[in-house]
C-alpha positions in Angstrom: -2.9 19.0 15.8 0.3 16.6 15.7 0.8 14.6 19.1 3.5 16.7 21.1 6.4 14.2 21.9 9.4 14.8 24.5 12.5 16.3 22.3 15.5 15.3 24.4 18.1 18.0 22.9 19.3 20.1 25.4 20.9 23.2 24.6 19.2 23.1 20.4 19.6 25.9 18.4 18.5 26.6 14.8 20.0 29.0 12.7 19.9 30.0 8.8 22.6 27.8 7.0 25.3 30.1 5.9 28.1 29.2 3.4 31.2 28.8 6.0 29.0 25.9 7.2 29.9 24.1 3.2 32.5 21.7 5.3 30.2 20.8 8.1 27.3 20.0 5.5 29.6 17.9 3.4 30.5 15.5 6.3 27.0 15.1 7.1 26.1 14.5 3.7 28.7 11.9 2.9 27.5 10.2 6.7 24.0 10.3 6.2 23.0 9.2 2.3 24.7 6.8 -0.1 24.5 9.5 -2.9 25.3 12.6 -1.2 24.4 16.4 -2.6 28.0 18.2 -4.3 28.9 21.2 -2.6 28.1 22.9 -6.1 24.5 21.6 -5.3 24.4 23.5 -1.6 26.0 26.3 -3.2 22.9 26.6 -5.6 21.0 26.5 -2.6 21.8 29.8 -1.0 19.5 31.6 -3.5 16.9 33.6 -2.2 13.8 31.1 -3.4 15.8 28.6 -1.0 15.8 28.3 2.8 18.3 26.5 5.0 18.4 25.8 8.3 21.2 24.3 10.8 20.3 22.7 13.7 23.3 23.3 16.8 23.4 21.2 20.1 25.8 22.3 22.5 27.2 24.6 19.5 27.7 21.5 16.8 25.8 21.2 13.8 24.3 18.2 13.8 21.6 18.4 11.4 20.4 20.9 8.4 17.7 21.5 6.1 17.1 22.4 2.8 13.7 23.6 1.4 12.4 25.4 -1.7 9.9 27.8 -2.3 8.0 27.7 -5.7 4.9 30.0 -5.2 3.0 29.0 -2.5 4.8 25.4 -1.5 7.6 24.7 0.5 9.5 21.8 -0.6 11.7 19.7 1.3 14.5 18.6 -0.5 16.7 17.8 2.2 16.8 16.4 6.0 19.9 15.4 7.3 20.6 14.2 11.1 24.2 13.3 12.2 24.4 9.8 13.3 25.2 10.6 16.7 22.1 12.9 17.5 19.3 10.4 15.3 17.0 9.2 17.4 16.7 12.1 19.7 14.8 14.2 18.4 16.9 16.1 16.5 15.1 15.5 12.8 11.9 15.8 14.6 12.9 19.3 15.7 14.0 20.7 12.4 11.3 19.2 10.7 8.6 20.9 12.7 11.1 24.1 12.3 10.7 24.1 9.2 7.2 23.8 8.8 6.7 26.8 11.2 8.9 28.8 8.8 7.4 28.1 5.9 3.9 28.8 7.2 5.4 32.2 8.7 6.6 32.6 4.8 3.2 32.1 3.5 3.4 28.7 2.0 0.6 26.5 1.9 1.8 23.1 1.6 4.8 21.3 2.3 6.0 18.6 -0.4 8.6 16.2 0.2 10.1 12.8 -1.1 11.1 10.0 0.8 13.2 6.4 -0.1 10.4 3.9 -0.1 12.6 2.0 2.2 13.4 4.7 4.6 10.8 3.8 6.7 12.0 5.3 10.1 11.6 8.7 7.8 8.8 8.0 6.4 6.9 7.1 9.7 8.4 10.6 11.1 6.5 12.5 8.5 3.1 10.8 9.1 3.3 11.5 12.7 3.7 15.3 11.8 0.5 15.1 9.3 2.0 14.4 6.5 0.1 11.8 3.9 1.1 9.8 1.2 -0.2 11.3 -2.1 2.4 9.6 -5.0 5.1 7.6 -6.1 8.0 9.0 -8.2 9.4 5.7 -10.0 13.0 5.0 -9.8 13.6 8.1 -8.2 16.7 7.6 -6.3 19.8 6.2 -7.5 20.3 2.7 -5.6 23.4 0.9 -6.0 23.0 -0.5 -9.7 19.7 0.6 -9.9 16.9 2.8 -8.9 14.8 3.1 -5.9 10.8 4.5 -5.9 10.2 7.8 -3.9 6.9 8.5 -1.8 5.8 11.9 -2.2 4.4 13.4 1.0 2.1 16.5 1.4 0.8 18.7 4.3 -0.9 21.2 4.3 0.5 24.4 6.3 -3.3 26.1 6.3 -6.5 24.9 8.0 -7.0 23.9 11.4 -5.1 21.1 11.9 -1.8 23.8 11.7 
């Protein structure tokens, strides 16, 4: 079982993206990654083998997910915090949202990917259980060149869950 830790969000809510929320998503996007998704991209993402998820305080969004399911494994293909509400708990709150879903949904594993150099990220998903389990090579677009993803894996089933 994952270490509880204080989440200091007061009034969070967490809600099923929706499409009116394309402007909001956008501005997070552009704030949050140097090569941010196209709204065609989150459009594509309102299929039914997709799940998105908006995270509100005080009636904001400030952060959203985006995973896929593909049989029996969620994937997370996207985390996003605002600036203003990192570091409070906010990613740590979807994340674990997420996972809860996806296990309600009857996934067995959760697979994500993860900027070798985003190591405030990275160090989030190993304290929810996630390990280490591959390296996709040049995987992100970095500047001129390319930067090496970590692929991460946990498994939704078994008692540590």
């Amino acid at each position: 079982m994952t270490r509880e830790l204080p989440l200091l969000l007061p009034l969070v809510h967490i809600r099923p993206l929706q499409p009116v929320d394309l402007p909001r998503l956008m501005e997070l996007e552009r704030l949050g990654y140097p090569n941010p998704w196209t709204e065609a991209v989150f459009q594509d993402c309102f299929r039914s083998d997709y799940r998105g998820w908006a995270l509100q305080l005080d009636g904001v969004l400030q952060a959203y997910a985006v995973v896929a399911y593909l049989f029996d494994e969620a994937h997370l293909l996207n985390i996003c915090v605002a600036p203003s509400a990192r570091r409070a708990g906010a990613g740590r709150r979807l994340l674990r949202h997420c996972i809860a879903a996806s296990l309600h949904d009857g996934m067995q594993a959760m697979l994500l990917e993860v900027r070798r150099s985003n190591q405030v990220a990275a160090a989030l998903y190993e304290t929810e259980g996630f390990k280490v389990i591959g390296v996709r090579k040049g995987y992100y677009p970095d500047g001129l060149g390319r930067e090496d993803a970590l692929v991460m894996s946990l498994s939704l089933i078994g008692e540590h869950r």
